[in-house]
N, C-alpha and C positions, 0 to 999 in steps of 0.2 A: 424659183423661189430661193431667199438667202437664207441659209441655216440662221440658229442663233448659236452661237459660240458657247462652248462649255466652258470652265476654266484650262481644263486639258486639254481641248481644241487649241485655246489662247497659246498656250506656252510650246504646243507645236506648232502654230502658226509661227509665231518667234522664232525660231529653227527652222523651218521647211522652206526649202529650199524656192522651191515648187511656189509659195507662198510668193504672191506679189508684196514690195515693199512698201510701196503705199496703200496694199492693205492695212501692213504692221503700224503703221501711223494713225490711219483713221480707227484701226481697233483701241487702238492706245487711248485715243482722246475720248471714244465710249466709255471706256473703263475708268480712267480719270473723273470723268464728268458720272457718271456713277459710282465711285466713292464717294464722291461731295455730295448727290443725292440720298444716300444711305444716310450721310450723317446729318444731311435736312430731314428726312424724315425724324432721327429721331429725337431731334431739337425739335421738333414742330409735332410730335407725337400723331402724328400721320404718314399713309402708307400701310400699303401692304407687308408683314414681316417676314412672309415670304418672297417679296418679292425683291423688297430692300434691305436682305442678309447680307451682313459681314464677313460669314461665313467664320475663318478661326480668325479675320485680322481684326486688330486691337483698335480702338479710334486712334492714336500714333499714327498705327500704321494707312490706316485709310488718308489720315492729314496728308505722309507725307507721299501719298499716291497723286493726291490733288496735287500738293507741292510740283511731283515729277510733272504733272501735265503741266505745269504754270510754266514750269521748265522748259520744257517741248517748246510748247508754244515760242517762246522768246528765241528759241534757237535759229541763224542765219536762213531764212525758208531756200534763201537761194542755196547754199550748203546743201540743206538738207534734202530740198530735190533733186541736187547733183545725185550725194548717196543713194536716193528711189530708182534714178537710172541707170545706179552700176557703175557712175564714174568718181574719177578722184573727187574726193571729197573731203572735208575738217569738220564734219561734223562727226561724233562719237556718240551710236547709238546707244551703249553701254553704259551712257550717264543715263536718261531720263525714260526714253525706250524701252528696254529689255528688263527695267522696273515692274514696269505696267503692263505689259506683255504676261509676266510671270509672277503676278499677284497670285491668280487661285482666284481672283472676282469670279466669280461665277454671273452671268444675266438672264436672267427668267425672260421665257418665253413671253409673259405678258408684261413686259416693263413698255412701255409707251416707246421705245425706240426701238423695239424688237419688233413690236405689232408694226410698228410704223415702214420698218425697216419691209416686211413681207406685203404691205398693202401698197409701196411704191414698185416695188418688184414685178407685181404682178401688172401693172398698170402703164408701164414703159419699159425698152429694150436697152437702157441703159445696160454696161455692164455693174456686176454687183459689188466694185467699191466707189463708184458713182453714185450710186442708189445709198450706201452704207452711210458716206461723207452727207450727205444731204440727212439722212434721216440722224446723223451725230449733230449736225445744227438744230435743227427739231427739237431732239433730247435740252440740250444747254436752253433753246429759246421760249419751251413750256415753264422753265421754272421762274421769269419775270424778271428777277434780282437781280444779273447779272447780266442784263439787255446791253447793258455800255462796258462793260470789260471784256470779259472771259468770251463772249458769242463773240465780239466782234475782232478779238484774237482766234477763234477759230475762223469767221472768216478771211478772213487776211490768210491764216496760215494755209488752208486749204485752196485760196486763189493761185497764192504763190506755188502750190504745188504743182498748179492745171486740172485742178476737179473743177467741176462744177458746183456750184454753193447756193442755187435755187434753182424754183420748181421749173421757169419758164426753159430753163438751159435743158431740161428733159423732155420740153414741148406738150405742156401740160399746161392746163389753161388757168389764166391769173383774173379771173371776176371774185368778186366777193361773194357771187353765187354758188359760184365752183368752188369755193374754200369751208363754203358752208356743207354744202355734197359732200364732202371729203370727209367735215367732223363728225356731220351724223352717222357716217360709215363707221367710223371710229371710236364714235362714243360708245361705251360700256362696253368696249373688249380691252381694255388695259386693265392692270389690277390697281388697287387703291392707290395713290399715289400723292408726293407732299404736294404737291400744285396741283389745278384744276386741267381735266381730259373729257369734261364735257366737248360739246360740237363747238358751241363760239369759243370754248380755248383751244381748240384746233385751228377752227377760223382763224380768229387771232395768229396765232403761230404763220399760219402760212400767208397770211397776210406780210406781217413781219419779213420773214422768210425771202419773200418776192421785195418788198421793196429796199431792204438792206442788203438784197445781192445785188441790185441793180445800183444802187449806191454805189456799194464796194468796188465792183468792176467799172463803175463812169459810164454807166448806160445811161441812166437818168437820175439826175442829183443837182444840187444847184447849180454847177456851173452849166448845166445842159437846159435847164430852166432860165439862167440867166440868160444865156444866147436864142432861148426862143423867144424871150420877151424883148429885148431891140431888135428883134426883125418885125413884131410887131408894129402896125403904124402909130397907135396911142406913144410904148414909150420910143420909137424912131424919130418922133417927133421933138423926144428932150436933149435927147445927144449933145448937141450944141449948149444946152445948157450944164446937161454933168461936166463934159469935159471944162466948158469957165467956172468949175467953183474954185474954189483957191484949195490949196494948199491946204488939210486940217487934219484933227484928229475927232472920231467920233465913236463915244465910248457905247454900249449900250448892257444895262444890268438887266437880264431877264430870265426869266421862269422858261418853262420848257417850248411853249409857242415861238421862241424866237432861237431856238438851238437846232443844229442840223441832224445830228445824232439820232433825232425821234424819228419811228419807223410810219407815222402816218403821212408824212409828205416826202416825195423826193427830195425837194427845198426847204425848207424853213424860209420868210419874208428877209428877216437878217441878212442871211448868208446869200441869199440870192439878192439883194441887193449890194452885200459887199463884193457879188463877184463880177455883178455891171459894173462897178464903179475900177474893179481892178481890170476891167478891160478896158474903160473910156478913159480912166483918169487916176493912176494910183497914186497920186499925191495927197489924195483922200485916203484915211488911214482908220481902218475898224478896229476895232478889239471890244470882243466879247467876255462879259463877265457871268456866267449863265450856274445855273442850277435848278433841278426839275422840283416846282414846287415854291421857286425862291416867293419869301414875303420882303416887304421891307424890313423886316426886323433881321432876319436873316441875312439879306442886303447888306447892312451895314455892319452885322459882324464879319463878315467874309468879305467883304471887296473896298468896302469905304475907302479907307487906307489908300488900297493900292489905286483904285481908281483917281480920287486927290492927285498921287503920287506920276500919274500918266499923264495929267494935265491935258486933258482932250477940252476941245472948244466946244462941244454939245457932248448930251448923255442923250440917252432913249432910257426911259424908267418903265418896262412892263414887270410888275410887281403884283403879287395878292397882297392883300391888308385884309385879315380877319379880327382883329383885336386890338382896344385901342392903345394897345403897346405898336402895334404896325404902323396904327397912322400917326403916332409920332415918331416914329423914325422914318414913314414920311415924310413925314414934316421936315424932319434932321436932314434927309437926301435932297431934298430941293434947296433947303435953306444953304448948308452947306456947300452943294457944288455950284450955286450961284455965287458966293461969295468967294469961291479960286479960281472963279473966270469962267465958266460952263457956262451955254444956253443949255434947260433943262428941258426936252419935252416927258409930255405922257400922252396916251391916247383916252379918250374920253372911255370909250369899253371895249375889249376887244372879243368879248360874246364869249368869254372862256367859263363853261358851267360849273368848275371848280374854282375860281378865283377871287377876288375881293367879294366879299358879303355883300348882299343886295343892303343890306339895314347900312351900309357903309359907303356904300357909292357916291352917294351926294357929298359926303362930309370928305370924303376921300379927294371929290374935284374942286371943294371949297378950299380944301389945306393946295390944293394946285396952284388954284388961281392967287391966292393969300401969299406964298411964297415964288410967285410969279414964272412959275414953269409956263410953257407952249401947252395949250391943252389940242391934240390933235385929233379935230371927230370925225372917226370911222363909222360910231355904232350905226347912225343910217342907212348908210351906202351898204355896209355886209347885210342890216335886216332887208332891206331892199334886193338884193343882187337876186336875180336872176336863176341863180344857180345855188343859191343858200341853203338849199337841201340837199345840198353834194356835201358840204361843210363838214358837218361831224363825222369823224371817223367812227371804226366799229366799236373803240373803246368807252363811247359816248362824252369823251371830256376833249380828244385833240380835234387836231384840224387836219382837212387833205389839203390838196394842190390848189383846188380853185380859190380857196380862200386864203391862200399862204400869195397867188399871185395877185390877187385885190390887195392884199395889204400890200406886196410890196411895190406895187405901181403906187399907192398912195402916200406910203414915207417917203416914196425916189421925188414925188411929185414936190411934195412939200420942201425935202432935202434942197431941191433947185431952184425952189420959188416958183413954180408952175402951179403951186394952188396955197390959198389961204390955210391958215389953223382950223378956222369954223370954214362951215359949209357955206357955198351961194342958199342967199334966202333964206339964214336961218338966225 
């Protein structure tokens, strides 16, 4: 079993010799990523107060603990693993390292990376700064907020190190049943805490967990999706059409269904189609304009401009409209980028349960059709599929794999002219 580090422990570790060096790194990033939770907690007035003590530093000081880790992180990983091994090295642990190291943070036994930390321990023969690095992912990926920066700067940096950075690299099974097993283990032995440690936020987590390491390392991710899908006979049979489209640019403004970042699918539809196409035919030219949540109104604050400015020869518009401020700046996005030369598509629904208002749907495909976008209908074919109960992830709003590859066999389709807008027979 792994101790949990006292603060006196920490600052020997720092000095001991004895002490592995990429201990001193994965402790660092605990400690870092635990100042920043102390002071969520007490922005968010939640938390245990013993759990998430200051102990004598000042919020200053706790900032500029977080600072050092930002620091860390940014630093050359390839450098920095040199130094882990004892060889020549440029990296200077005495900037951001030996900080963190020798705060005085003290972490309670019951902090969710400490319980975490002994409940993988015991559960696999990794050694214990294998087990530590995985459960310093854990810590950063409970707190939600920081899903697209800070984690996936930890993961990167711990890649680069040669830890391991998910559960399956410890030979530990990746079902959402077994992630489920794991929370209820877990629930109610941490102490209060500013995010949720119920069992589905553990679920969650280790979900996350498994599919962002597998990402990160190119085990499974779009381009590994993109190449399962042309060996496929359905898209083997487009080839000859992707590679003759001409020459284009093709822009698409979307919400988080169509971004690769998100941890419910290996792929995103998007990206796994822009990476068929940068293997059949890169004269075809993506660019993504994304944001989790984007409306149209949002759209147009944020990307209008510069999209215009790209002068792509289609858009893909997957947008919420809640407000009829949205669907006029729908309105504004079709009208507009048909008028610099775009063909505009949208998709009639893409069954997203947080997205345009039902009371809005209609009026949403009317302003479609009115300013003469492509309306592209999916909504059948996904209520239809076969497999549509695989579709929701555990968050109950994304999507997985099966329905990230329906969609993107169906825009590749349309992209090539291998299927109409509307469906046969409708």
């Amino acid at each position: 079993m792994i101790p949990v580090l006292s603060s006196l422990a920490l600052v020997a570790l720092a000095s001991s010799p004895e002490a592995s060096r990429l201990e001193q790194l994965v402790e660092a990033n605990v400690l870092g990523t635990h100042a920043f939770q102390i002071a969520l907690a007490r922005k968010q007035g939640k938390g245990d107060p013993a759990c998430y003590s200051p102990g004598a530093l000042t919020d200053g000081q706790l900032a500029r603990l977080e600072t050092h880790q930002a620091a860390l992180l940014k630093a050359d990983v390839k450098a920095v693993r040199a130094w882990a091994e004892g060889k020549a090295s440029t990296f200077d642990p005495q900037a951001d390292l030996a900080p963190l190291l020798a705060s005085g943070l003290a972490t309670s036994g019951t902090l969710p990376v400490s319980v975490f930390t002994r409940w993988l321990a015991d559960r696999t023969q990794a050694p214990p700064v294998q087990v530590r690095g995985i459960s310093s992912l854990f810590q950063t990926n409970l707190e939600v907020e920081r899903d697209g920066d800070r984690l996936q700067e930890l993961f990167a940096f711990y890649a680069g190190l040669g830890l391991p950075v998910y559960l399956g690299q410890l030979g530990l099974p990746g079902t959402d049943g077994a992630f489920l097993a794991l929370g209820r283990e877990l629930e109610g032995k941490t102490c209060a805490s500013p995010f949720g440690t119920a069992a589905a936020d553990w679920q969650i987590a280790a979900r996350k967990n498994w599919n962002w390491g597998e990402k990160n390392l190119g085990i499974r991710d779009d381009e590994v999706l993109a190449k399962e899908l042309l060996q496929e006979p359905e898209v083997m049979a487009l080839a000859p059409r992707i590679r003759a489209l001409p020459a284009q640019r093709i822009a698409v403004i979307g919400h988080s269904f169509t971004m690769q970042l998100h941890w419910s699918t290996p792929g995103a539809f998007v990206p796994v189609v822009t990476a068929i196409f940068a293997r059949e035919n890169p004269g075809v030219e993506f660019r993504q304009f994304e944001g989790g949540g984007l409306t149209s109104t949002r759209a147009v604050n944020r990307f209008h401009a510069d999209v215009r400015a790209w002068k792509p020869q289609q858009v893909l518009l997957v947008v919420m409209n809640r407000t009829d401020e949205d669907l006029d700046n729908f309105r504004r996005l079709g009208r507009d980028l048909a008028e610099a030369g775009a063909k505009v598509l949208t998709f009639d629904d893409v069954h997203d349960p947080s997205g345009t208002s039902v009371g809005l749907r209609e009026r949403e495909l009317t302003i479609a059709r009115e300013t003469g976008m492509t309306v592209i209908e999916v909504s059948a074919l996904l209520a239809a599929a076969p497999d549509r109960e695989r579709f929701l992830c555990l968050d109950g709003i994304h999507m997985t794999e099966p329905y990230h590859r329906l969609m993107a066999k169906e825009w590749l389709k349309l992209l090539v002219g291998a299927r109409e807008p509307a469906l046969a027979g409708r």
